[in-house]
N, C-alpha and C positions, 0 to 999 in steps of 0.2 A: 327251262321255262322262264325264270330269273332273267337269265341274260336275254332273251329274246325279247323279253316285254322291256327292258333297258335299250334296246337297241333301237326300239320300235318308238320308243317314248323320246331318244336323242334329238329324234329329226324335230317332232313337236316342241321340244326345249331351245333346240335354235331357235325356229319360228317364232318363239315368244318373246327370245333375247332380239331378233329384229322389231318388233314390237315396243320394246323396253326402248331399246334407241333412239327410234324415232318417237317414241315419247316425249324421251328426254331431249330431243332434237328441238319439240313444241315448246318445254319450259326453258329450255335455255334462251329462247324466242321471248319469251315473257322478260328475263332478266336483263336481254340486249347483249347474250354472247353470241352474232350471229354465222361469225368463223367455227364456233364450235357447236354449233345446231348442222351446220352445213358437214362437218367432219362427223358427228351421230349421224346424220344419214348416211353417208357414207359407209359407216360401220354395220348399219342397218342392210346395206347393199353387200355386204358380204355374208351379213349373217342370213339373208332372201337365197344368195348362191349355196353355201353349205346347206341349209336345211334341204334342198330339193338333192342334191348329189347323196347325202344321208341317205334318206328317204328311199331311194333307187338302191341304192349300193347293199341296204340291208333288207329291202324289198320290203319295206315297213311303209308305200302310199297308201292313202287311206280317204276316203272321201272326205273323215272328219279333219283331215290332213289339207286337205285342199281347201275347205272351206275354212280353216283357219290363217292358210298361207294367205289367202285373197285378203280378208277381212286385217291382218297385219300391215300388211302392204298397202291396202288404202289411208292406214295413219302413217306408215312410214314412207311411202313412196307419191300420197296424194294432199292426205292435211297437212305433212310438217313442211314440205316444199312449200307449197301456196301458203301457207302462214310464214314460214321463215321472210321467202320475198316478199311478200306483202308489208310487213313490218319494215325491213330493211329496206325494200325502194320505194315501193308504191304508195305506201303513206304522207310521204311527204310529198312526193313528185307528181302521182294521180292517184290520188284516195278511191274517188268513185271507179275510174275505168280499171284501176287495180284490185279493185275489191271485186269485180266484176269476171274480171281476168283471174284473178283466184279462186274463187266458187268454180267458174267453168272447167279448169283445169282439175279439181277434186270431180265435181259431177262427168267429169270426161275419163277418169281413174276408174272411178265406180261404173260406168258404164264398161268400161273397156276389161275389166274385172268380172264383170255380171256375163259379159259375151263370152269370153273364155271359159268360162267354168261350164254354162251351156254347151257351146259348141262341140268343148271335147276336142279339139284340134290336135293332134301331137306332129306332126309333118312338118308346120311354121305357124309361126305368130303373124294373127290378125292384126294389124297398128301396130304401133312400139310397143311393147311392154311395160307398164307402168313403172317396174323399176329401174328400165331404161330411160324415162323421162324423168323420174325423181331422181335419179344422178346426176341428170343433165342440170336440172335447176341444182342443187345443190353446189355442181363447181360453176355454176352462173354464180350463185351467193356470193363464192368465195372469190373470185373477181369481177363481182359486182363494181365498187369503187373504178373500173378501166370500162365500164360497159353503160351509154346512156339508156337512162331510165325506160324510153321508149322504146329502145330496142330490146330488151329485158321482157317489157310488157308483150311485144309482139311474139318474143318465143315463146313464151307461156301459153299463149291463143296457137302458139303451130306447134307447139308438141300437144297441146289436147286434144285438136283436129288429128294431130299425127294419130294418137290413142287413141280412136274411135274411128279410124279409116278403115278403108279394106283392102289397102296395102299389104302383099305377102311379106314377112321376113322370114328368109328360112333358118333355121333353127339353125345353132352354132353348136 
């Protein structure tokens, strides 16, 4: 009984260490470490893949499971991306269309978040998955300084449209 509610409870612990990450992803944002806000998400991105393989493996899914994964994932895979770039490019470069560019990318997270959990899909992902775009901006962060500003900007606006298409990807 012990072990079972432990096993059940791991998947949820990861879940929350991707959370803690990409937290910590946001304040390192604040302090202007943005190489290592970009490497938290990252770490974020591994801990989003173990909690679900967890989850499966000890058959501990759980609806409150999933409505946790979602709600993590939108600070780790939607606010600390679009805060991280926003800070490091768009500030200086395009305040306004950057600022613009990062809310859309979060509300394109949350939508694409909100569809998933309705739909129920297990076959393939509708749009990218959000922690597929939040990785993608993250090693954008990380070679940011080789990428101009406006090209930055414009991925940002095509992975959100990406995240709320209806584009099949079939499950890996």
């Amino acid at each position: 009984m012990l072990l079972d509610l432990i096993t059940k409870s791991f998947a949820n612990v990861l879940t929350l260490m991707n959370l803690v990450f990409g937290s910590m992803a946001i304040i390192l944002v604040q302090h202007l470490h943005y190489s290592w806000a970009a490497i938290f998400i990252l770490f974020a991105v591994f801990m989003d893949g173990m909690d679900g393989k967890i989850a499966r493996r000890f058959g501990a899914t759980s609806e409150l499971g999933k409505e946790l994964d979602s709600l993590c994932d939108l600070v780790s895979f939607g606010v600390a991306p679009a805060v991280l770039l926003y800070a490091q490019v768009f500030l200086e470069s395009y305040h306004l269309p950057g600022l613009i560019a990062a809310l859309f990318f979060i509300i394109c997270g949350a939508l694409r978040l909100a569809r998933f959990n309705v739909l129920n899909i297990h076959e393939y992902f509708l749009g990218i998955p959000i922690t597929l775009a939040g990785f993608l901006l993250a090693i954008i962060s990380l070679l940011a300084d080789n990428i101009y500003p406006m090209v930055i900007l414009l991925l940002v606006v095509f992975l959100s449209l990406m995240m709320i298409s209806n584009i099949k990807i079939r499950k890996i």
